[in-house]
LUMZANU-905602 format. One record per residue (C-alpha): residue number from 1; x, y, z. Coordinates in steps of 0.05 Angstrom, whole numbers, padded with zeros to 5 digits. Layout:
<atoms>
@num=NUM	east=X	north=Y	up=Z
...
</atoms>
This chain:
<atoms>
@num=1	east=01708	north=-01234	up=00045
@num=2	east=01695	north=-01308	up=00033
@num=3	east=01659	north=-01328	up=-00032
@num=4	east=01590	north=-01368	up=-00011
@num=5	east=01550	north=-01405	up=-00055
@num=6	east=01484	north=-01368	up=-00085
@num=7	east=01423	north=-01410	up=-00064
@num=8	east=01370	north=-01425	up=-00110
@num=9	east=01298	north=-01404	up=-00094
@num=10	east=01262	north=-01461	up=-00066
@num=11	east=01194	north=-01485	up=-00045
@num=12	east=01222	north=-01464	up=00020
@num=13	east=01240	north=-01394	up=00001
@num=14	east=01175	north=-01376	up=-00033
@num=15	east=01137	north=-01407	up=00033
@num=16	east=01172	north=-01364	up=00083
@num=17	east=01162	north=-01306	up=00040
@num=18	east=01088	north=-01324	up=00046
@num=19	east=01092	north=-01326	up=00117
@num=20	east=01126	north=-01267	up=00131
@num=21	east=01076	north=-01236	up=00087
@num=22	east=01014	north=-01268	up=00121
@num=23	east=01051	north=-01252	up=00191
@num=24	east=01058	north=-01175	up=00168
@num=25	east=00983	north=-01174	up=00151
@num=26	east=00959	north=-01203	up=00220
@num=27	east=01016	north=-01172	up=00263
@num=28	east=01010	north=-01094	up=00232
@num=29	east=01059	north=-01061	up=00200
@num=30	east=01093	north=-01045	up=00259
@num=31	east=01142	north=-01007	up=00215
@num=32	east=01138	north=-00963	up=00158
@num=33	east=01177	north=-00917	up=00212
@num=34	east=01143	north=-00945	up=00270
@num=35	east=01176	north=-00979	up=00331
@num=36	east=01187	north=-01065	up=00329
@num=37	east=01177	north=-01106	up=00393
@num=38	east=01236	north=-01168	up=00397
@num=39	east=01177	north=-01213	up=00392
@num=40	east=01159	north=-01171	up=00323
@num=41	east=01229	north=-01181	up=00302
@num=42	east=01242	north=-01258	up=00327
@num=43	east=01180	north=-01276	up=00296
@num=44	east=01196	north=-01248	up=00233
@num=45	east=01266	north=-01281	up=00235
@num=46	east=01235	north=-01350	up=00252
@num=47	east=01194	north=-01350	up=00183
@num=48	east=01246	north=-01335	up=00144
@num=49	east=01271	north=-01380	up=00095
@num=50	east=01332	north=-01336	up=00069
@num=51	east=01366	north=-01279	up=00104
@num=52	east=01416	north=-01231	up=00090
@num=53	east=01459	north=-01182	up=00147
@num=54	east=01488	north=-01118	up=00121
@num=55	east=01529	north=-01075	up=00168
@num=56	east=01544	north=-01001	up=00150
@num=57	east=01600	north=-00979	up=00104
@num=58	east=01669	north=-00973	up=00132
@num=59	east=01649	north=-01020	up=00187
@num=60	east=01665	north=-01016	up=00265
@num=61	east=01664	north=-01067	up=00313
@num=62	east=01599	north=-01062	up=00337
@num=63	east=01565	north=-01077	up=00265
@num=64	east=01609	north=-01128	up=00248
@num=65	east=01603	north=-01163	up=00322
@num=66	east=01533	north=-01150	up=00310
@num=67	east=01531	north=-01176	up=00238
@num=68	east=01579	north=-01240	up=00258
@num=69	east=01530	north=-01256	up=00323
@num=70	east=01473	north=-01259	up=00289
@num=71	east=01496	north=-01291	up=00227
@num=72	east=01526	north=-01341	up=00272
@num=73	east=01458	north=-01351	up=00302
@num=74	east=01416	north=-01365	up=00240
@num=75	east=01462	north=-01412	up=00219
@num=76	east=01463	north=-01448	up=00271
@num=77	east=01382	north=-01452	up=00257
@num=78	east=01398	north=-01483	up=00195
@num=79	east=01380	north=-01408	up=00161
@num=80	east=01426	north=-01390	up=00097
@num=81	east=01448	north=-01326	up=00114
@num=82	east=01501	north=-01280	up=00085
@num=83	east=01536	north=-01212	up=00121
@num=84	east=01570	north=-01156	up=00080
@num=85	east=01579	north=-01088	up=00083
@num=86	east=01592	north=-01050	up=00009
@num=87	east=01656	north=-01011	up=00029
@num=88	east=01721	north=-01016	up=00037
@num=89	east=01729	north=-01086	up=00001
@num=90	east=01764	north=-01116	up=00055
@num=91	east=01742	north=-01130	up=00128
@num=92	east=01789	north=-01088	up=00172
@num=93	east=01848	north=-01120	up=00204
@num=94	east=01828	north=-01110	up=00270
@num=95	east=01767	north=-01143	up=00265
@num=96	east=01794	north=-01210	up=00232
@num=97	east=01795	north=-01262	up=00292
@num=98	east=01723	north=-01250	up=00301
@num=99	east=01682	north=-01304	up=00298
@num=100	east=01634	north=-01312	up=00241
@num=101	east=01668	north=-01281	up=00177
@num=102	east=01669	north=-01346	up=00139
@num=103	east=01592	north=-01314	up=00129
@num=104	east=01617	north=-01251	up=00105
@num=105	east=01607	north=-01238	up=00024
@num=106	east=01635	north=-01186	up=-00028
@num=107	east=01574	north=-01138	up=-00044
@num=108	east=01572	north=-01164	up=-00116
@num=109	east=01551	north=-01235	up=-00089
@num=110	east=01506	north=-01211	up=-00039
@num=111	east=01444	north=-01238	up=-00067
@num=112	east=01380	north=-01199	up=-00076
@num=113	east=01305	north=-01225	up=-00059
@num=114	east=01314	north=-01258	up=00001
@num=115	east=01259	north=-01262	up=00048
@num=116	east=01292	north=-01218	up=00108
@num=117	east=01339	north=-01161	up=00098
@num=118	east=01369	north=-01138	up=00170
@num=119	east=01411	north=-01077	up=00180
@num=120	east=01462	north=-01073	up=00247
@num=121	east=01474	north=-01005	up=00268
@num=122	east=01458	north=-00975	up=00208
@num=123	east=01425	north=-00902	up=00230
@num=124	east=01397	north=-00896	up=00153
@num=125	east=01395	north=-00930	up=00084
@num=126	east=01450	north=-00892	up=00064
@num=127	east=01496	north=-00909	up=00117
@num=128	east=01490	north=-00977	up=00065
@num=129	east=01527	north=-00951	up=00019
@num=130	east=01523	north=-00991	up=-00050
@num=131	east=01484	north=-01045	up=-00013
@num=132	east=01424	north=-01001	up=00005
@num=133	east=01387	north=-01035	up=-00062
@num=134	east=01379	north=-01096	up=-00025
@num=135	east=01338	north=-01067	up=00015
@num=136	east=01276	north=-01058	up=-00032
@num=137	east=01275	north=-01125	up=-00071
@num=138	east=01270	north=-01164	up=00008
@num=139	east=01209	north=-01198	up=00020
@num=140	east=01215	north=-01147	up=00096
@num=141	east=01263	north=-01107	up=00131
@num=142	east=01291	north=-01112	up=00197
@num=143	east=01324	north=-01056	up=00229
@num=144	east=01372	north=-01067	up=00295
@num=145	east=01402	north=-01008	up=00324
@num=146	east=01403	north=-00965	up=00385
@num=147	east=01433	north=-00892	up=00352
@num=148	east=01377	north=-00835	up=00373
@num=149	east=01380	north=-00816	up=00303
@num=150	east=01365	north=-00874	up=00272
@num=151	east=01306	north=-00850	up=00212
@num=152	east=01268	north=-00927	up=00220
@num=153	east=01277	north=-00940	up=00153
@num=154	east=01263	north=-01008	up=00159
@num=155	east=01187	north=-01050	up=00161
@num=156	east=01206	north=-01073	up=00224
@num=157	east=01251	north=-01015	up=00275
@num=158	east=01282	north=-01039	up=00333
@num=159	east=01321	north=-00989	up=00363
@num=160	east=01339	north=-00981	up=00442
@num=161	east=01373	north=-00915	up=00453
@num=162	east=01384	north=-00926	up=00514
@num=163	east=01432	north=-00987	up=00494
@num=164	east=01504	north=-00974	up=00498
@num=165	east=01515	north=-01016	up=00432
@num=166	east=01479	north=-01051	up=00378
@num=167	east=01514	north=-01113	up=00402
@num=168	east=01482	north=-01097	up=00473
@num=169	east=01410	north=-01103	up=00432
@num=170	east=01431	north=-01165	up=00400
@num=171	east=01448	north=-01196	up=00474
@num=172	east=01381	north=-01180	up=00488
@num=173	east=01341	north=-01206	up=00438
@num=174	east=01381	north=-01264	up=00433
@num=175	east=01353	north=-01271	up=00506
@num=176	east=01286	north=-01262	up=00493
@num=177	east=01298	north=-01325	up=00431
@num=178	east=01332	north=-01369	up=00488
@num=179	east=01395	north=-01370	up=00448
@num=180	east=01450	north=-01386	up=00488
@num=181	east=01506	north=-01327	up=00480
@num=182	east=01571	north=-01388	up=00479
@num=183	east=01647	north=-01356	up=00472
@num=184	east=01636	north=-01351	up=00398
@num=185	east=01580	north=-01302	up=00412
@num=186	east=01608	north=-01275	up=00466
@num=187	east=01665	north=-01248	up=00432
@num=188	east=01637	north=-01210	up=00372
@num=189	east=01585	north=-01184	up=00422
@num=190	east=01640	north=-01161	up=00472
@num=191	east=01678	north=-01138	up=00411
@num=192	east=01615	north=-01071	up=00398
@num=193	east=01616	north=-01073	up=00466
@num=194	east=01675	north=-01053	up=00485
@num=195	east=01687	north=-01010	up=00420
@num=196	east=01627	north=-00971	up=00425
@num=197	east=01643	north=-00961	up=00508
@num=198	east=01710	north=-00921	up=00491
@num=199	east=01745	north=-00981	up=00540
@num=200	east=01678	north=-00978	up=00586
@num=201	east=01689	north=-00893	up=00596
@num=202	east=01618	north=-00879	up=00576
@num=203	east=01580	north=-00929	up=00607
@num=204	east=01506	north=-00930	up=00642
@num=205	east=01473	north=-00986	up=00693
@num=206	east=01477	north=-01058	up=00675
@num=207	east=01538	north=-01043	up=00622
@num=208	east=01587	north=-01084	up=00669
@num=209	east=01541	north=-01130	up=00679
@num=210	east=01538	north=-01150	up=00607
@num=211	east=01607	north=-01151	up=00607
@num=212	east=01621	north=-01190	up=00657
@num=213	east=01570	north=-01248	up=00630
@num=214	east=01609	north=-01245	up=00570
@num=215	east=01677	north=-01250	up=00602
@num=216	east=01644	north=-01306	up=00647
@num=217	east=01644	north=-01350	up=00574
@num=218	east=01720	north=-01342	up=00567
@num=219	east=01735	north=-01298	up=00525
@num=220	east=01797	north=-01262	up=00530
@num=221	east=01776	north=-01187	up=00544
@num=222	east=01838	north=-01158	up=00544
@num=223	east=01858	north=-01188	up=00481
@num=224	east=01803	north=-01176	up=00440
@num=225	east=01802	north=-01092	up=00472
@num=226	east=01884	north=-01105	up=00462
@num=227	east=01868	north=-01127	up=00385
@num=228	east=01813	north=-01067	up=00365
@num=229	east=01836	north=-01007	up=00405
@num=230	east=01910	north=-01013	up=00416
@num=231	east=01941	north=-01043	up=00363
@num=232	east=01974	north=-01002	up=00302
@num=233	east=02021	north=-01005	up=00249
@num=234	east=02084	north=-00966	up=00250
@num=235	east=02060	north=-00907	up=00198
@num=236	east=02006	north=-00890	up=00237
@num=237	east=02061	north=-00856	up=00280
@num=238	east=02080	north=-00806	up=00225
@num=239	east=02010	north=-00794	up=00207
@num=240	east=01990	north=-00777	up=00278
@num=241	east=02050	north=-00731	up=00278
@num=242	east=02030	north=-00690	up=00216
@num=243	east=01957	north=-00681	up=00233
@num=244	east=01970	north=-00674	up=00302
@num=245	east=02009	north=-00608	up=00278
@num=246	east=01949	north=-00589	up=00240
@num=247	east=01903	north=-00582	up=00297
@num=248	east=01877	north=-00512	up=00328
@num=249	east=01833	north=-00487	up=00386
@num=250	east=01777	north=-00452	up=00368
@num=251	east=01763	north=-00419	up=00445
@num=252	east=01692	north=-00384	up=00421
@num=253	east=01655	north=-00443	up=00398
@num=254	east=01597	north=-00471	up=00423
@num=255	east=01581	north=-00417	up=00472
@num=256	east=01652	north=-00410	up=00496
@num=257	east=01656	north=-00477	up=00514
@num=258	east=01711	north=-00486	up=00455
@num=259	east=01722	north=-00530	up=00394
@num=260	east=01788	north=-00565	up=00374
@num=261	east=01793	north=-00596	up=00305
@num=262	east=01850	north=-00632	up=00258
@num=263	east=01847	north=-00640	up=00185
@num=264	east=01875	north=-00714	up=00156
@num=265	east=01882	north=-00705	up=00084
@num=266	east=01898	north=-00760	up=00033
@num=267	east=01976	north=-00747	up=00021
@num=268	east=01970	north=-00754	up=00103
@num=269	east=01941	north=-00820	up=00096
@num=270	east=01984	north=-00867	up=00061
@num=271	east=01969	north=-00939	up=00059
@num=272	east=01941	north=-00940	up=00124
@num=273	east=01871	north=-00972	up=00139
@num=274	east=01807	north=-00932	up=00154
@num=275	east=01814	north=-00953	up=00227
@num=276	east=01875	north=-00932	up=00233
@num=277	east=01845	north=-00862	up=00213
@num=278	east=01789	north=-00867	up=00251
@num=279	east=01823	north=-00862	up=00318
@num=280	east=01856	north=-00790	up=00310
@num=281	east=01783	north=-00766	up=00336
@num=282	east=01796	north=-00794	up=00410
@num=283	east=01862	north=-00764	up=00418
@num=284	east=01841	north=-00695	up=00395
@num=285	east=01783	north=-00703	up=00441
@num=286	east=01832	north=-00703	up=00505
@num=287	east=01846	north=-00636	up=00493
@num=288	east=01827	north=-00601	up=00561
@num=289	east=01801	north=-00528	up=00529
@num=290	east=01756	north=-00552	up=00484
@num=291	east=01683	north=-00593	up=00500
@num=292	east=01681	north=-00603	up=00427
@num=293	east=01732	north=-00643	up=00380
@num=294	east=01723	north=-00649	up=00308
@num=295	east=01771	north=-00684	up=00257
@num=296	east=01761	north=-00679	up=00183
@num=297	east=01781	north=-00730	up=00134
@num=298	east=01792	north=-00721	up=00067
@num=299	east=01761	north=-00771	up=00012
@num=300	east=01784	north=-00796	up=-00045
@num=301	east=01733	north=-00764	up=-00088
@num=302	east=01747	north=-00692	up=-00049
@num=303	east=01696	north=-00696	up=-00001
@num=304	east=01702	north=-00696	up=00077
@num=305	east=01670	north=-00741	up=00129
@num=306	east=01678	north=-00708	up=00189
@num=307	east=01677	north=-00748	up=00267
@num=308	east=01652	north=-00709	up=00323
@num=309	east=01658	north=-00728	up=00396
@num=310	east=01631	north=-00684	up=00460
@num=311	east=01651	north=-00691	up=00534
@num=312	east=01585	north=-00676	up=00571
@num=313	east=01526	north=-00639	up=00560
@num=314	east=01536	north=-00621	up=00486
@num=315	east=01490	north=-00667	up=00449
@num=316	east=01540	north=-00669	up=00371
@num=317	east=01479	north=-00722	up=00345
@num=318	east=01436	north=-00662	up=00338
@num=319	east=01491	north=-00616	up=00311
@num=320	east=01518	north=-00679	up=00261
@num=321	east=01445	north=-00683	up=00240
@num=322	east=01437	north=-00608	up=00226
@num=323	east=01499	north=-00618	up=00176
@num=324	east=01464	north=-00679	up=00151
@num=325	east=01486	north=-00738	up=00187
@num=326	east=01477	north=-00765	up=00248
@num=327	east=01503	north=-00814	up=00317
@num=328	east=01503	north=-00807	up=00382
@num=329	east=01495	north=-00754	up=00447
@num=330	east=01572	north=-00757	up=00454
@num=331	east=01598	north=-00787	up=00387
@num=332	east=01567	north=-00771	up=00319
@num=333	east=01588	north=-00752	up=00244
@num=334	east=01572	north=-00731	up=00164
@num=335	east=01595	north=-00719	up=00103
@num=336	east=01601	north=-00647	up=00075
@num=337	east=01630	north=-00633	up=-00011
@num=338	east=01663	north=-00567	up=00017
@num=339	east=01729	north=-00542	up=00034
@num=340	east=01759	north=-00550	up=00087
@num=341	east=01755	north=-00482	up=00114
@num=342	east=01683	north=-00484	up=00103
@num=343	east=01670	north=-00545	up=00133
@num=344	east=01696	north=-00518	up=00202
@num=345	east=01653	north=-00458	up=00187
@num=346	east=01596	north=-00485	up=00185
@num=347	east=01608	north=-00530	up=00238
@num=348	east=01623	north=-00470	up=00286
@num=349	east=01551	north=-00443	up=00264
@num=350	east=01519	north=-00502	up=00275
@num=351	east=01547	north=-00510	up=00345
@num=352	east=01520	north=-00439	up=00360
</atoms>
């Protein structure tokens, strides 16, 4: 992450703080867990003086491209504006030709007090991480997401579940602020896009569509889809191979429609990058017997954060958020301080 300069507070800080807190007062609190309009959430981003973008720990490409768009925008307003996200320290390797992260900032310079904090795809403060303190010494939140279980921990929520991607909210409200979405934008907002689509496999009306407007800039799709989904290093071979062999079929689960699960522990992992990691999940998932694929991977500090992905009907959001986390209808996840063996036995009870 690049280092950016701290600003100062300023006559103009302290008078969009004002605003913002005058606007709050005539607008409603449309938060406090309630629903946020785009004109709620533009005009709250055109009174602010300072602004700050945090995506969630160990970051995808839809809240970076989310992040990156938006910083990109409220720069270009002449806003100082910072993006970070508290873990791991660097930005992943995939995600580096995106454009924007000259605006990204190690969490130890992200500055606290600003007048707008605004979360990206973040489904709860804690999906912050370290960062989540920012949250309480902003002059208001802003919350941008479309996961069904987001909790609306922001002041101000705006989350469209029926959005394919948090970058596919951003295109819209940039839309509804007559921003112009050039290649630069186009590309981060193709990047969640396309990420968050599986390669466009779980789509609904109008996804295309979006797609195609961005292509229409010039961005190079297959690249960029190339770059994120495709690309990996040659010891992710060797890993695949090991935790490949530790998979198994677990017929009975969910109502006999079946559950197939691998474990990636650390002596597994290697030097290899969380994204790397990450991707196990959607080549369990093709496993025909099973409607249900799990993979569990092992912290460093002993705990497990476990992916989940379903092929149809099964909706793993609600099961995710029975074990404590969270996501969406077909993708979704959580943390569990267990073993192993009980994490995939309680995850067999949850799925009935």
């Amino acid at each position: 992450m690049t280092t950016l300069p701290t600003p100062s507070a300023t006559d103009a800080d302290a008078a969009g703080m004002t605003e913002i807190a005058d606007m709050v007062e005539t607008r409603g609190d449309a938060a406090a867990g309630g629903a946020a309009t785009p004109s709620d959430v533009l005009a709250v981003l055109d009174a602010a003086a300072t602004v700050t973008v945090l995506c969630h720990v160990h970051p995808d490409a839809d809240t970076i491209g989310s992040g990156l768009a938006l910083g990109l925008v409220l720069e270009r307003r002449g806003v100082p504006v910072q993006v970070s996200f508290a873990e791991p320290a660097a930005l992943p390797e995939s995600m580096r030709t995106l454009p924007g992260t000259h605006l990204l900032a190690p969490p130890a310079q992200v500055r606290d007090g600003v007048d707008v904090v605004v979360t990206v795809d973040c489904g709860s403060a804690g999906r912050l991480g370290a960062l989540a303190d920012r949250l309480a010494g902003a002059g208001t939140t802003v919350v941008i997401d479309h996961h069904r279980s987001n909790t609306r921990f922001g002041r101000w929520n705006l989350v469209d579940e029926s959005a394919e991607s948090t970058t596919a909210v951003l295109a819209r409200l940039f839309d509804h602020w007559g921003v112009e979405i050039d290649r630069d934008l186009a590309h981060c907002l193709y990047a969640g896009l396309v990420t968050d689509t599986g390669s466009f496999r779980w789509v609904r009306p109008g996804t295309h569509l979006l797609a195609e407007r961005l292509l229409d800039t010039g961005i190079d799709g297959a690249a960029i889809a190339r770059r994120l989904l495709d690309t990996h290093p040659f010891g992710w071979l060797p890993m695949l191979s090991a935790v490949l062999g530790s998979a198994t079929l677990v017929p009975g689960a969910a109502g006999g429609r079946g559950l197939v699960y691998a474990v990636i522990r650390r002596r597994d992992v290697g030097d290899l990058r969380s994204e790397e990691i990450e991707s196990v999940v959607d080549i369990v998932r093709t496993t025909s017997e099973a409607e249900i694929a799990a993979v569990l991977k092992e912290s460093v500090n002993g705990t497990w954060s476990v992916s989940l992905r379903s092929k149809s009907d099964i909706d793993v959001s609600a099961v995710a958020a029975r074990l404590g986390g969270g996501g969406h209808h077909a993708a979704a996840g959580y943390t569990a301080e267990t073993s192993a063996e009980t994490v995939v036995a309680d995850l067999v009870d949850a799925l009935g």
